[in-house]
TIKE-492304 format. One record per residue (C-alpha): residue number from 1; x, y, z. Coordinates in steps of 0.1 Angstrom, whole numbers, plus 5000, padded with zeros to 4 digits. Layout:
! residues N
+-----+------+------+------+
: seq :    X :    Y :    Z :
+-----+------+------+------+
: NUM :    X :    Y :    Z :
...
+-----+------+------+------+
! end
This chain:
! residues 403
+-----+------+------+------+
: seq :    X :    Y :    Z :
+-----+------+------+------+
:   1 : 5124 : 4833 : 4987 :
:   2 : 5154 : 4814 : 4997 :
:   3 : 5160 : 4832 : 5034 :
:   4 : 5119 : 4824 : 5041 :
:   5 : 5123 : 4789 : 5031 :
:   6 : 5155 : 4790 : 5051 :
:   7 : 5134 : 4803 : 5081 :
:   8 : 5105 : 4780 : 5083 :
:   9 : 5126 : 4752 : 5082 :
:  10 : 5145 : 4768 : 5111 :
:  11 : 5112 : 4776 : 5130 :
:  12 : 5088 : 4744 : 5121 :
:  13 : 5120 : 4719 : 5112 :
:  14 : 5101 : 4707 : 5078 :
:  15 : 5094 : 4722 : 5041 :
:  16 : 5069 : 4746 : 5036 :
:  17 : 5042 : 4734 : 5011 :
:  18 : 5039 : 4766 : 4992 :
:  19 : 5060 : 4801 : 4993 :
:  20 : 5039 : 4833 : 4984 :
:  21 : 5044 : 4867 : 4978 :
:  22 : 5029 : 4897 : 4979 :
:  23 : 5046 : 4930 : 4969 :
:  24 : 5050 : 4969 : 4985 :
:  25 : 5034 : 4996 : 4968 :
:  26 : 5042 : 5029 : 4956 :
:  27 : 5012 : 5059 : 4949 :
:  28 : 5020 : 5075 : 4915 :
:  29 : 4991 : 5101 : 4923 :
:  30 : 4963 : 5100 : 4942 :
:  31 : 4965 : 5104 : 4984 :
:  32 : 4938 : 5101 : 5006 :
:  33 : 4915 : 5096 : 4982 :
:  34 : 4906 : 5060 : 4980 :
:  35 : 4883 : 5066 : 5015 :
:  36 : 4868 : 5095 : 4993 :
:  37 : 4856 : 5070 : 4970 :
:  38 : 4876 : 5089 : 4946 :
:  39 : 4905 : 5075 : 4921 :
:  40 : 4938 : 5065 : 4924 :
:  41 : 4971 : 5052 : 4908 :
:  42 : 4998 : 5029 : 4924 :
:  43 : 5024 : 5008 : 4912 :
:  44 : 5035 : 4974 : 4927 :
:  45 : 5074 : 4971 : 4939 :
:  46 : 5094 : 4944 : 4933 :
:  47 : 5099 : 4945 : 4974 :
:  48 : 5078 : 4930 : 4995 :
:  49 : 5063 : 4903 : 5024 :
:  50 : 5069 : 4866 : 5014 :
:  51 : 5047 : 4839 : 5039 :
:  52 : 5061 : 4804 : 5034 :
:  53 : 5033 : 4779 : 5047 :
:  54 : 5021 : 4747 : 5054 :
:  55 : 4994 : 4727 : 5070 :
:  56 : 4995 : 4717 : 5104 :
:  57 : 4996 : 4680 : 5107 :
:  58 : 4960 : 4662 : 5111 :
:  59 : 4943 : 4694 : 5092 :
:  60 : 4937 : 4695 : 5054 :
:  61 : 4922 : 4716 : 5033 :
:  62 : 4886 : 4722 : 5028 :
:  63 : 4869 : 4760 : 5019 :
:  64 : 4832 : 4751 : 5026 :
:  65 : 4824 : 4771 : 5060 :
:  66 : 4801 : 4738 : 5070 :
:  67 : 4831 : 4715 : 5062 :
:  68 : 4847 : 4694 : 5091 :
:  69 : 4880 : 4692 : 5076 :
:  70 : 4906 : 4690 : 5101 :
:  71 : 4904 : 4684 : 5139 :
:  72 : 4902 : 4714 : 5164 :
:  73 : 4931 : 4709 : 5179 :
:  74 : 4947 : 4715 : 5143 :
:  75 : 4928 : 4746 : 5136 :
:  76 : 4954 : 4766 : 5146 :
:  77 : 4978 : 4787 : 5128 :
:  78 : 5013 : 4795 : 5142 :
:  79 : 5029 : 4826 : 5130 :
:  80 : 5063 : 4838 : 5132 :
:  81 : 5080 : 4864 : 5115 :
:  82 : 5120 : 4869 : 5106 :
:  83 : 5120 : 4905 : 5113 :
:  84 : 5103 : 4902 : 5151 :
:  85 : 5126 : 4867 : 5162 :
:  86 : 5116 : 4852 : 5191 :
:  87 : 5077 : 4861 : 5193 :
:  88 : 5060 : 4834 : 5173 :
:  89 : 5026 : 4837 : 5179 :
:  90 : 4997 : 4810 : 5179 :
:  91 : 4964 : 4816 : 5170 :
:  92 : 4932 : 4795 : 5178 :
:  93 : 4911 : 4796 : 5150 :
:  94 : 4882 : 4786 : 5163 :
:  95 : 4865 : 4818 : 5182 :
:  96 : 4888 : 4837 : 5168 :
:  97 : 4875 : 4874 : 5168 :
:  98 : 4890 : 4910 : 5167 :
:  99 : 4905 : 4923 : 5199 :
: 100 : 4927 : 4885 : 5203 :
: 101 : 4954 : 4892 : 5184 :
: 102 : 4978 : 4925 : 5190 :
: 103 : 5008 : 4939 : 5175 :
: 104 : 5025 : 4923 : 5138 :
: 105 : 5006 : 4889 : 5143 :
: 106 : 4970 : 4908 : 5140 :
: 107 : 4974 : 4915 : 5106 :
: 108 : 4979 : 4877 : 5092 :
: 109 : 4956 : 4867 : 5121 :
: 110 : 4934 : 4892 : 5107 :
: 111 : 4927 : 4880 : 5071 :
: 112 : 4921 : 4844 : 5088 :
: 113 : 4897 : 4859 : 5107 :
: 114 : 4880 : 4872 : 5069 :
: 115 : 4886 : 4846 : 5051 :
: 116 : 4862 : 4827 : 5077 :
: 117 : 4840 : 4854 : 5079 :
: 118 : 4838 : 4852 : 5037 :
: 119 : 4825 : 4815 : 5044 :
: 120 : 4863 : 4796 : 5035 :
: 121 : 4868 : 4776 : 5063 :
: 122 : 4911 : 4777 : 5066 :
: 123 : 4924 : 4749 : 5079 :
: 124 : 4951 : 4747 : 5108 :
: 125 : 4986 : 4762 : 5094 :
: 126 : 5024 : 4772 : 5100 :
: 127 : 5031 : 4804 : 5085 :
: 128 : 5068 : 4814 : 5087 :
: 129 : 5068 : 4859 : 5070 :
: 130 : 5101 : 4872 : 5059 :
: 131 : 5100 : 4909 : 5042 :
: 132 : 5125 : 4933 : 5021 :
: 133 : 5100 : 4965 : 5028 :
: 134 : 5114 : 4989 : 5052 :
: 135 : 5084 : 4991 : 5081 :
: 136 : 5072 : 5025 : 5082 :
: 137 : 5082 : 5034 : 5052 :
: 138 : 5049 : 5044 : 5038 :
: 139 : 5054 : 5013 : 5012 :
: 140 : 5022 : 4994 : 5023 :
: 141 : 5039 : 4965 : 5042 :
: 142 : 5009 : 4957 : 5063 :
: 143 : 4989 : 4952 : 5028 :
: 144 : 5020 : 4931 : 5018 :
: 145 : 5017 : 4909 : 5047 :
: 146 : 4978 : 4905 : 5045 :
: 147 : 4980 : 4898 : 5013 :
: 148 : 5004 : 4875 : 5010 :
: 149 : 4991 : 4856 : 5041 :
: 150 : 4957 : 4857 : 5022 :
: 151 : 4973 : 4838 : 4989 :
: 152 : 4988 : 4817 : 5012 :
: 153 : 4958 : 4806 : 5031 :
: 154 : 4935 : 4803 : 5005 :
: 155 : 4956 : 4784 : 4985 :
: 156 : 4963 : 4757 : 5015 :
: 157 : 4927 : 4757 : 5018 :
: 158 : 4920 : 4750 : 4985 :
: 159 : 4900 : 4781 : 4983 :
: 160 : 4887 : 4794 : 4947 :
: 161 : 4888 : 4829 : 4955 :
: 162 : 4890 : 4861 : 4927 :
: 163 : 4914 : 4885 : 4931 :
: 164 : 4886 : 4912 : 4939 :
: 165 : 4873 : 4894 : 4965 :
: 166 : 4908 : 4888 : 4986 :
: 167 : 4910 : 4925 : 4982 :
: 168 : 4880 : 4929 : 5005 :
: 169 : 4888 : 4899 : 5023 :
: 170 : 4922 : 4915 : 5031 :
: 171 : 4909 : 4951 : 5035 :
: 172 : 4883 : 4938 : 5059 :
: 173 : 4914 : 4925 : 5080 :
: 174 : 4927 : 4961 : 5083 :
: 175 : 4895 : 4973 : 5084 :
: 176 : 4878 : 4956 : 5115 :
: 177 : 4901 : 4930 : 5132 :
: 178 : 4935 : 4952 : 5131 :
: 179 : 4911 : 4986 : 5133 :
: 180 : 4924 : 5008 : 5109 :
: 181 : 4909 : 5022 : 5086 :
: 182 : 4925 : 5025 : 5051 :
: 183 : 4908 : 5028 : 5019 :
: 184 : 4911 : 4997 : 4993 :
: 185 : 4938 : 5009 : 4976 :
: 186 : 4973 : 4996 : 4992 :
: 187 : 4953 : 4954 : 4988 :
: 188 : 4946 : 4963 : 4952 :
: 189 : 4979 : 4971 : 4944 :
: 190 : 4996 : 4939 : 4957 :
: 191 : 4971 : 4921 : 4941 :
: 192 : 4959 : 4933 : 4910 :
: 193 : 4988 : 4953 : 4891 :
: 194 : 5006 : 4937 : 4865 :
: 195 : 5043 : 4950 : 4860 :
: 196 : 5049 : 4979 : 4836 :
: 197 : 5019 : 4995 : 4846 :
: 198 : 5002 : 5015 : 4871 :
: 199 : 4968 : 5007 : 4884 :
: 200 : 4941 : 5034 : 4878 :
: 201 : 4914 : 5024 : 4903 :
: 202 : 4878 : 5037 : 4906 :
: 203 : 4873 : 5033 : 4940 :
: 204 : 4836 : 5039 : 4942 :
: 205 : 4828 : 5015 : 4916 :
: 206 : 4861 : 4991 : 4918 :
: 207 : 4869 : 4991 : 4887 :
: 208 : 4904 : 4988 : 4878 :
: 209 : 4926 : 4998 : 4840 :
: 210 : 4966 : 4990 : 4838 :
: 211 : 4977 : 5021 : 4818 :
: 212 : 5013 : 5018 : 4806 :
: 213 : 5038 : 5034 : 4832 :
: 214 : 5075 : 5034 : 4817 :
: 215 : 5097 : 5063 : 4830 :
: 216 : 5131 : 5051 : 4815 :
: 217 : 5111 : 5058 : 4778 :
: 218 : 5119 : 5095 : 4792 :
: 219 : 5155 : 5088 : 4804 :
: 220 : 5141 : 5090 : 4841 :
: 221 : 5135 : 5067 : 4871 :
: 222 : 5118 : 5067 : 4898 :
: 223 : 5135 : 5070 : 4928 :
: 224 : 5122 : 5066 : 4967 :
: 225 : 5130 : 5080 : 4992 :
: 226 : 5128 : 5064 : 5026 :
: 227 : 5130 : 5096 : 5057 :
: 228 : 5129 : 5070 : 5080 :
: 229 : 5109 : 5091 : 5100 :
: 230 : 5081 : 5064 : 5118 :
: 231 : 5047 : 5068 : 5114 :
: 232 : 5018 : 5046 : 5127 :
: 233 : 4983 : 5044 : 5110 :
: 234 : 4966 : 5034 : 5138 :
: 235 : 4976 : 5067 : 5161 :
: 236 : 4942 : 5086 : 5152 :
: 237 : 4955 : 5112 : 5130 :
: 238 : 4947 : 5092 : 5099 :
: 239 : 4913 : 5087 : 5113 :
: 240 : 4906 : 5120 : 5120 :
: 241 : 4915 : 5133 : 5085 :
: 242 : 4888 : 5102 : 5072 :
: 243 : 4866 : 5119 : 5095 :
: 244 : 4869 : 5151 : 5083 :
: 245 : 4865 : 5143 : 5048 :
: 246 : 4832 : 5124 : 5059 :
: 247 : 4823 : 5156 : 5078 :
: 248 : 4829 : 5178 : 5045 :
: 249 : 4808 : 5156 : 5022 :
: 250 : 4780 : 5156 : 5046 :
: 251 : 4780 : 5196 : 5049 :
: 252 : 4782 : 5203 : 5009 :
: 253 : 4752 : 5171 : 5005 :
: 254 : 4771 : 5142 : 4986 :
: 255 : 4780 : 5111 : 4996 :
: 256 : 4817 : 5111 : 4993 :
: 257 : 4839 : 5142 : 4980 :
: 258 : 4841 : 5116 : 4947 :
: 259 : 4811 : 5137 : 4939 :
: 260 : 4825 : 5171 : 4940 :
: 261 : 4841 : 5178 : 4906 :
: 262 : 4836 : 5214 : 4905 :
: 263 : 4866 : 5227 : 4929 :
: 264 : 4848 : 5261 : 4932 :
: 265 : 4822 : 5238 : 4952 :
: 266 : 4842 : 5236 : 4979 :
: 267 : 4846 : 5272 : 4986 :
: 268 : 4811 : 5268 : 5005 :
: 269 : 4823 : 5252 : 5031 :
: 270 : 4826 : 5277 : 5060 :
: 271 : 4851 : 5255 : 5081 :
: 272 : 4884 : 5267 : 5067 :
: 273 : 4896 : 5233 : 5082 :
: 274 : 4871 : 5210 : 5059 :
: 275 : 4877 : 5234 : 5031 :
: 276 : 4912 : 5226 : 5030 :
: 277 : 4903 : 5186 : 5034 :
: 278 : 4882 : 5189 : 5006 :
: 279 : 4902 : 5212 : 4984 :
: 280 : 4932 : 5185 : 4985 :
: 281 : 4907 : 5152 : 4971 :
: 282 : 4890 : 5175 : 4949 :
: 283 : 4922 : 5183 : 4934 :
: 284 : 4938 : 5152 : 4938 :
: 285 : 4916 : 5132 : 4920 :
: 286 : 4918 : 5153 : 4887 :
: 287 : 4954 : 5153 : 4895 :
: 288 : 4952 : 5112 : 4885 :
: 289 : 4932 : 5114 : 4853 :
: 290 : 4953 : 5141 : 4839 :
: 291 : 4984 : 5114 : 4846 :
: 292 : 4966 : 5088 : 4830 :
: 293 : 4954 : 5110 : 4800 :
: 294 : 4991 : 5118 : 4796 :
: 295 : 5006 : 5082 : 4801 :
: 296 : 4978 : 5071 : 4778 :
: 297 : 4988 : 5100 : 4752 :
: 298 : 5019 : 5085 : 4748 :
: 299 : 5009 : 5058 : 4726 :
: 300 : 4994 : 5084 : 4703 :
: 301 : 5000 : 5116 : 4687 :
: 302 : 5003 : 5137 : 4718 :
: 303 : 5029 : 5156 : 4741 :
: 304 : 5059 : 5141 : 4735 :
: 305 : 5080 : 5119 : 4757 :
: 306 : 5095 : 5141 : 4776 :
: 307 : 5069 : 5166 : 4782 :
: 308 : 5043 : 5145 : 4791 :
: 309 : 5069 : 5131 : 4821 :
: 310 : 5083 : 5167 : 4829 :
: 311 : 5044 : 5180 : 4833 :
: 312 : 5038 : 5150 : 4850 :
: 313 : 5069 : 5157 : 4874 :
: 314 : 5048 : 5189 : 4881 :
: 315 : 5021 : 5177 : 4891 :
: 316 : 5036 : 5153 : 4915 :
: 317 : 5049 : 5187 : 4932 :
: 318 : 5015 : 5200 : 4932 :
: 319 : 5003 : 5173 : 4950 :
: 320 : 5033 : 5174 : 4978 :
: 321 : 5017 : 5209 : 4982 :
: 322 : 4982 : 5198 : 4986 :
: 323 : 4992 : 5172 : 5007 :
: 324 : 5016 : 5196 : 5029 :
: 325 : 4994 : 5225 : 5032 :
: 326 : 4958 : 5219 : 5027 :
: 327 : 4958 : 5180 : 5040 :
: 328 : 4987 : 5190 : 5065 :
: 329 : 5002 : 5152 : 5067 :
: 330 : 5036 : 5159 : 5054 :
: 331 : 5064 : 5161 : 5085 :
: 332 : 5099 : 5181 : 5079 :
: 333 : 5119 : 5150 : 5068 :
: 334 : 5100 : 5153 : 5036 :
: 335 : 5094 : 5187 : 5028 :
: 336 : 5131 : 5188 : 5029 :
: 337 : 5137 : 5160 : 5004 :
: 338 : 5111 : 5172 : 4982 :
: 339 : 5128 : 5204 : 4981 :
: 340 : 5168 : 5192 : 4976 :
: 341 : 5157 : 5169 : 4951 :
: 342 : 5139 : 5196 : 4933 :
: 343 : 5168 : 5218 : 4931 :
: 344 : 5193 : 5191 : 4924 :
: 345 : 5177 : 5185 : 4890 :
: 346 : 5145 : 5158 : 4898 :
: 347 : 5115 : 5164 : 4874 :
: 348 : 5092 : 5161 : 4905 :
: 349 : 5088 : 5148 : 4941 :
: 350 : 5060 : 5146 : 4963 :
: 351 : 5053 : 5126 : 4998 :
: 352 : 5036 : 5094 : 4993 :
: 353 : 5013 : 5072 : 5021 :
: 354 : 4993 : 5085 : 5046 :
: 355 : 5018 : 5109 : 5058 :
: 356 : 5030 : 5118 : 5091 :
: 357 : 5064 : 5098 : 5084 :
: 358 : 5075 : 5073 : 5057 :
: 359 : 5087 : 5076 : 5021 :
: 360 : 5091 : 5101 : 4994 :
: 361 : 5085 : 5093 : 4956 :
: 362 : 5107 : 5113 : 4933 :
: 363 : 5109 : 5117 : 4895 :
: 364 : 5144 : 5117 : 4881 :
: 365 : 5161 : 5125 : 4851 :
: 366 : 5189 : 5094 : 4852 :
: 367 : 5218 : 5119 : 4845 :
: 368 : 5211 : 5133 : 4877 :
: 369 : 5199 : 5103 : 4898 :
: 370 : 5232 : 5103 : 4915 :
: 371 : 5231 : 5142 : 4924 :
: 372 : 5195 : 5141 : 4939 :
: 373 : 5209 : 5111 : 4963 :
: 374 : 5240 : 5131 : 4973 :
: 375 : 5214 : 5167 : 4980 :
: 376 : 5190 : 5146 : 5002 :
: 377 : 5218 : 5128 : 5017 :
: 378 : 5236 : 5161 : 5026 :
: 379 : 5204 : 5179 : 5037 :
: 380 : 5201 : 5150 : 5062 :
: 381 : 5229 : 5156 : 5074 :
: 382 : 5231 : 5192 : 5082 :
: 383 : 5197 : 5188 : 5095 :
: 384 : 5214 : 5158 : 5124 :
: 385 : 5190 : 5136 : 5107 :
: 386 : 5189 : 5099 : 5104 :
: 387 : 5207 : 5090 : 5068 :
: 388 : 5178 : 5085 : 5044 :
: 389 : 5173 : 5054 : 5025 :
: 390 : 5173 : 5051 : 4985 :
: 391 : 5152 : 5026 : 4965 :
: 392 : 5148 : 5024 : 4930 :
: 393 : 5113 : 5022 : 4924 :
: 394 : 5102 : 5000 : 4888 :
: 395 : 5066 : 4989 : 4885 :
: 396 : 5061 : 4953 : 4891 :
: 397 : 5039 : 4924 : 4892 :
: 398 : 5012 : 4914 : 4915 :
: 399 : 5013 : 4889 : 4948 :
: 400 : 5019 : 4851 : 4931 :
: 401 : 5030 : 4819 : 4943 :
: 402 : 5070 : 4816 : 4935 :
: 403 : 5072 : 4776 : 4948 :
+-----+------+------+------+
! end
């Protein structure tokens, strides 16, 4: 908090009136399914975006769309960012629409753009962003930085606005003014999950349960992996798998693949392209409610401890698999850390994101945490690869306001 106060007095020379932050997530289980309307389970990180903020002078807050709160030559916001010096960006409010706003800016100018849309008028701000998320990591920093520019907004606007709804609000951002098109997931996460936990969210119906997520009960962590191999949402591929899913559910007659629970149903599709789409949801989604039936078992009288996280530890292999083979978004960087973390002793490891660069997710015994850093490291090497990245991953709270 203290190097994006720090920041905005250096950019706006004055205090902020509020700091917010939103975190990173991390996908337990669950990939490409929240545009399938199926299920998923993320964690929040303890990294993520932070937006100090205040009003412009002459504007004030005010989150009736009819109100007249401010003048228009307030109605501005100015955003600038600590990772991308030197390219503050301002942003007329007034007219604003997608297509205006390009590059980093787009997503923060984005959610103003909803929160309008949603009928909260936001009034004319500085916004001064400052992050610990590696970009490109696959850790949802673009969900951070909506969502913490959407706490920050509303809250300078006075704005009254549920948690649910700033997920659409900032999903809407991604959505249609930056013009990708992710599921609901990554907003959900930084806004909704409470620390300790992962978030088990019904993405057809929204509804979300915090089940109890605890790996050091089992003497394990979980351990990320960052390839630091770039990807970019916006390059098609992730849009062409969202189409081919769509394609797949129209052909077998249901809405979304959410409604294929039968996996055997998806041997009639005669595209062996859309049949391996297909097979990977299917799967995936049972693959998250046999996670939560074990976390939840754990409370009771079933599997103990340790087998409950060594099965689930398999299944987070499985999925790599799925998402390798029959989704075909996982890129070398990460098959190869799956696999040396695997033999140096990890309970499980799988690719997590939308694939085509980013991070890895790993379950790890802690007496060999050290040994699955050194193998990944090492098979990096040999492979004249960048040096990965290590984070340790430990569920966390949603976005908040710290000051």
């Amino acid at each position: 908090m203290k190097a994006a106060v720090s920041f905005f007095r250096s950019q706006f020379a004055t205090e902020p009136d509020g700091v917010w932050k939103a975190p990173g997530r991390a996908n337990l289980m669950g990939e490409h399914t929240d545009y399938n309307d199926g299920f998923v389970l993320p964690f929040a990180l303890g990294q993520g975006v932070t937006a100090a903020a205040s009003l412009t002078p002459g504007s004030s807050s005010g989150s009736s769309s009819g109100s007249s709160s401010g003048s228009s030559s307030s109605r501005r916001l100015v955003l600038c960012s600590r990772q991308e010096p030197g390219t503050a960006v301002t942003v007329e409010l007034d007219g604003l629409a997608p297509g205006q706003v390009t590059g980093w800016a787009a997503y923060p100018a984005g959610v103003a753009w909803a929160l309008e849309a949603a009928g909260h008028r936001v009034p004319g701000a500085c916004v001064a962003i400052d992050s610990d998320l590696p970009v490109g990591a696959g850790l949802s920093s673009s969900a951070a930085l909506e969502c913490a520019t959407a706490l920050a907004l509303s809250n300078l606007a006075g704005a009254e606005i549920s948690r649910a709804d700033l997920v659409t609000i900032a999903r809407r951002a991604e959505n249609e003014f930056v013009g990708v098109p992710t599921g609901v997931m990554d907003q959900s996460a930084s806004l909704r999950c409470q620390g300790g936990h992962a978030l088990l969210l019904d993405c057809r119906s929204l509804e979300i349960a915090q089940v109890p997520f605890d790996p050091a009960v089992a003497r394990a962590g979980l351990l990320l992996i960052n390839t630091r191999a770039d990807h970019a949402l916006s390059d098609g591929a992730y849009g062409e798998r969202r189409a081919e899913c769509e394609e797949a559910a129209r052909r077998l007659g249901v809405p979304s693949l959410r409604s294929v629970t039968d996996p055997a149903d998806v041997d009639r599709l005669d595209d062996p392209v859309l049949r391996r789409r297909a097979r990977h949801v299917v799967a995936d989604d049972a693959r998250v409610l046999r996670v939560v039936e074990l976390l939840r078992s754990l409370a009771g009288t079933g599997p103990s401890v340790t087998d409950a996280y060594d099965e689930i530890g398999r299944l987070l292999t499985q999925a790599h698999a799925s998402l390798r083979d029959d989704f075909e978004v996982s890129w070398p960087e990460a098959d190869a850390a799956v696999e040396a973390a695997l033999a140096a002793g990890a309970a499980g490891a799988r690719m997590i994101g939308g694939g085509f660069g980013g991070s890895v997710l790993a379950l790890v015994p802690s007496a060999v945490d050290g040994a699955v850093r050194d193998a990944v490291t090492e098979t990096f090497a040999r492979h004249s690869w960048t040096r990965p990245e290590f984070l340790s991953a430990i569920p966390a709270d949603a976005g908040r306001r710290l000051a």
